[in-house]
Every structure is written in C-alpha cells, then in structure tokens.
C-alpha positions in Angstrom: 88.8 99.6 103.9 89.7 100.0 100.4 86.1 100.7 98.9 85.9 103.8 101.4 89.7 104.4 100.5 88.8 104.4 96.8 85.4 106.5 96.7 86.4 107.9 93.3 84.3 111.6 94.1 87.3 112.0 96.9 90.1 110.5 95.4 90.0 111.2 91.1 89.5 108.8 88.5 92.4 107.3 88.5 93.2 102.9 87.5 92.4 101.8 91.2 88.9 104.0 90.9 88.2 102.6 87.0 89.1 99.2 88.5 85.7 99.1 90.7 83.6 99.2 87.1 85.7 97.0 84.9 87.2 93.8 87.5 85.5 90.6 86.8 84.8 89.9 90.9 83.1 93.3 91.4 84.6 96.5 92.7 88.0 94.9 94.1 89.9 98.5 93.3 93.7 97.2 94.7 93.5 94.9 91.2 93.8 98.5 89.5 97.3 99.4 92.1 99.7 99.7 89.1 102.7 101.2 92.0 102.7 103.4 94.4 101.3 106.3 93.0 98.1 104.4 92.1 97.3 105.2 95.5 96.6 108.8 95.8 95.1 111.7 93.0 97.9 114.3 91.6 100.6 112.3 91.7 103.8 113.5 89.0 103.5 111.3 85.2 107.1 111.0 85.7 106.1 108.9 89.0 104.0 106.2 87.4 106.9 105.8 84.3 109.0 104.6 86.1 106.9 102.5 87.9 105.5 101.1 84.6 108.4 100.0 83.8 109.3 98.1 86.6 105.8 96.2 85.9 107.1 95.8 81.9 105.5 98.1 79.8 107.3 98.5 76.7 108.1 102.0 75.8 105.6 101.8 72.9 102.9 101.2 75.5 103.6 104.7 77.6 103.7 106.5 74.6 100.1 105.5 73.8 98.8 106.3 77.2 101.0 108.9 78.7 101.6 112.5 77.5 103.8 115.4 79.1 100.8 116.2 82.4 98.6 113.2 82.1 97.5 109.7 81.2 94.8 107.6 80.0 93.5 105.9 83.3 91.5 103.4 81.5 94.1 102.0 79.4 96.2 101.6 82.4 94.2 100.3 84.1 94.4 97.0 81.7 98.8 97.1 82.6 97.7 97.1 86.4 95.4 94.4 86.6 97.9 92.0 85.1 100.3 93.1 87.3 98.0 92.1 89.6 97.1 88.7 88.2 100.7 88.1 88.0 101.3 88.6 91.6 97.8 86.0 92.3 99.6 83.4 89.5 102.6 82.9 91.6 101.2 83.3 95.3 103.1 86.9 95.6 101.4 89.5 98.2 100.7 92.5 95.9 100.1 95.1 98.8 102.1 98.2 98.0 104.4 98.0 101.0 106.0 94.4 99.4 104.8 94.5 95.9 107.0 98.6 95.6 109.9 96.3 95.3 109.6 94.3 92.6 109.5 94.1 88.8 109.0 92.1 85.8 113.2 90.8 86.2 112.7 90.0 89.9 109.9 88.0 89.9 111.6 86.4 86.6 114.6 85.6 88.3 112.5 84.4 91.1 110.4 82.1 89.2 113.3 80.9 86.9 115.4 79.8 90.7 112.1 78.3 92.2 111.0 76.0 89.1 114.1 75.9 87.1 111.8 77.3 84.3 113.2 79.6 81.7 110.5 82.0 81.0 110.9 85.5 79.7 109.1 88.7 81.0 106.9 88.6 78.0 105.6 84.6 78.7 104.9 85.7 82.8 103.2 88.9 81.6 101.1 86.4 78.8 100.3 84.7 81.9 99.1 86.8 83.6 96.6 88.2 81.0 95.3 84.6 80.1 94.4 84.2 84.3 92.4 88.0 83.5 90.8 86.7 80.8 89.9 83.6 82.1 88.0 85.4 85.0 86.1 87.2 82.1 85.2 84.3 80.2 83.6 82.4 83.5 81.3 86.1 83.6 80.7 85.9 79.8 79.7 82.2 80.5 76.9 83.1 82.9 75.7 86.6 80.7 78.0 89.5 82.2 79.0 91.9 79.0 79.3 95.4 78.8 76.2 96.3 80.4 77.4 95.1 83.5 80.7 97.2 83.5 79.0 100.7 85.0 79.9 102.9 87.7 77.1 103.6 90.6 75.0 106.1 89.3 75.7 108.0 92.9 79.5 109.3 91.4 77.6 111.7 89.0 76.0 113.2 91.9 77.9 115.5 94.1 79.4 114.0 97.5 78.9 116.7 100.5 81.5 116.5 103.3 80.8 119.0 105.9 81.0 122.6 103.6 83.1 120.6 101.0 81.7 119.5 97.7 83.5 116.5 96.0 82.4 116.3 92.1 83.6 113.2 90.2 86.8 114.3 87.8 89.7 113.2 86.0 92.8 112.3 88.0 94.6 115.2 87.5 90.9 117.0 88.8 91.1 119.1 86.2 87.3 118.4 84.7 84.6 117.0 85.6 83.5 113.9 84.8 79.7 112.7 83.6 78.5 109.0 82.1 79.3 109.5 78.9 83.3 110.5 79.9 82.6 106.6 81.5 81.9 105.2 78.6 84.5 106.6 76.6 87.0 105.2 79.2 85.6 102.2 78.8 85.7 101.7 75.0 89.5 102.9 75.8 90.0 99.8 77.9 88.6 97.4 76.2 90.8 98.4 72.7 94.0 98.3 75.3 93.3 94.6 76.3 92.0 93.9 72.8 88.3 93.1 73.5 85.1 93.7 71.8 84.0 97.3 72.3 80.3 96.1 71.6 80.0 93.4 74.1 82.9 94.4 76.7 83.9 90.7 76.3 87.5 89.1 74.6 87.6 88.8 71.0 87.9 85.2 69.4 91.5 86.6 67.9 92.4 87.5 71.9 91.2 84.0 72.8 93.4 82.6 70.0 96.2 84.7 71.1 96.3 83.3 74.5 95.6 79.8 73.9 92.2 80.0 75.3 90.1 79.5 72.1 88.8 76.1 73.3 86.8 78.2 75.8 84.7 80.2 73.3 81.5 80.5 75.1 79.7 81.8 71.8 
C-alpha cells in the first residue's frame, strides 16, 4: 500500500515521506499529499505552485518555502496536512484522483450551498488546523513530544534492490540525507505550524490562536 509506496530511500524526502515522522496517528504518509505531484520524487517547483494555490497558500507562504529548483519539504508538509484535515472535517475523499480537482473556493462554495454558512477560505483553512492540533494535543495528553517524532533508524542505512543502492536524500536527490538533516526538518516544521521547537508540541499562543486554550494539557 502506501507505506511500501512511500519507503522514503526509493522515493526522496519529500511531504508525503516527512509525513510518516511527524502525523499524530503514526506513519499515515497520504496526510502529507499536498497535489499531485506529492506523489512521485523530481517533480517541476512550478508543479506544486500551482497546486499550492489551489489548497490556499498565500503568496507570502511560497516565498518562504519555495525557491527557483527546490522547496522546503518540511514546511510543506504543515500546508498538506491541513489540506488533509480539511478534506476529514467535511467528509471529502482526499485521494488524488478526486481531491486533483478541487481548491480552497470549491470546497467554500460547496460548504457555503450545503449549510448556508458564510465562511471564508481563511475560517475553513483555521479549521482545519485546530482538527491537526487537536490530534496533537490528545498525544501531548498521554506524553508524545518531540522525541517521538523520528524517522526509523533503517533510512540512514542503504536499501539494496538487486545491483541498485537506494541512499536516503532530498527530494530533488541531490544529497544525501543523515539524522541530523532530520532534525533540522523538523525544527523547520514545527516554526511553520507555530509549535515549540523544544517539545515538538503547540505553543500556548497557537492554542490561544485557535480557540483551543481551554485544552492546555500543561
């Protein structure tokens, strides 16, 4: 299935690979599908703009994680899984062959004609985030925090398939990867979605900003 799909030595370190370290279930990599091209290493930067706009990313956003030949997979990776949570908030299938045609204004115009609700873009996507964090709060109840967000320790050893050697690299496979590059991600994604680098865990001001301050577990 996906988790063979997904072996990050084969495919790159790209969101849907990062996504099997950082989601709050375990290693369910489709959270991490930000579009098509999520699905497969190499694909063109000018492929996942446009798709990051259809999920509403404001412009400000690309230009902190994507240059001219690459992008910053880990802060991405923060963008997809809201798209994602968005898609479980509102009973949507999120698997690329139905989810490739929509965007933030469909599923706003679908969810304004189905409640009568006048929501913007930017309330749906809030929504979306506070479902995320929610998730992380019920592991942050129980004692999950940054020590639990690590990749297996087999991606820093080579994969041999046949008289092919598959080394863990960047998505764009142009180095390799080792545990401190993993860590580096991470403290990228956790300044993308606003969250402690220390613990791994949301801030108090993130809970505040989402409304979700009465569940403090501290």
């Amino acid at each position: 299935g996906y988790h063979a799909l997904m072996e990050a030595r084969l495919n790159a370190m790209g969101t849907m690979e990062f996504e099997s370290v950082v989601n709050p279930r375990g290693g369910v990599v489709a959270s991490g599908a930000v579009g098509a091209p999520s699905y497969n290493p190499m694909r063109p930067v000018d492929q996942y703009l446009k798709q990051c706009r259809r999920v509403g990313m404001s412009e400000e956003d690309m230009k902190r994680i994507f240059s001219e030949s690459t992008f910053n997979a880990a802060r991405l990776t923060k963008h997809a899984e809201d798209w994602f949570s968005l898609h479980n908030c509102l009973g949507l299938c999120h698997r690329l062959y139905i989810s490739r045609f929509q965007s933030m204004e469909t599923i706003q115009a679908m969810f304004s004609a189905v409640t009568g609700m006048e929501l913007s873009c930017e309330e749906l996507k809030q929504a979306a985030e506070r479902s995320w964090v929610l998730w992380k709060i019920l592991n942050a109840r129980v004692g999950f925090d940054r020590k639990d967000d690590r990749p297996p320790k087999t991606w820093f050893t080579p994969l041999k398939v046949g008289e092919e050697e598959f080394r863990l690299t960047d998505y764009y496979r142009t180095v390799d990867l080792d545990e401190g590059d993993i860590q580096r991600m991470l403290d990228d994604y956790y300044n993308e979605r606003g969250w402690e680098k220390e613990s791994g865990l949301p801030s108090r001001a993130k809970l505040e900003e989402l409304g979700l301050k009465e569940y403090d577990w501290r």
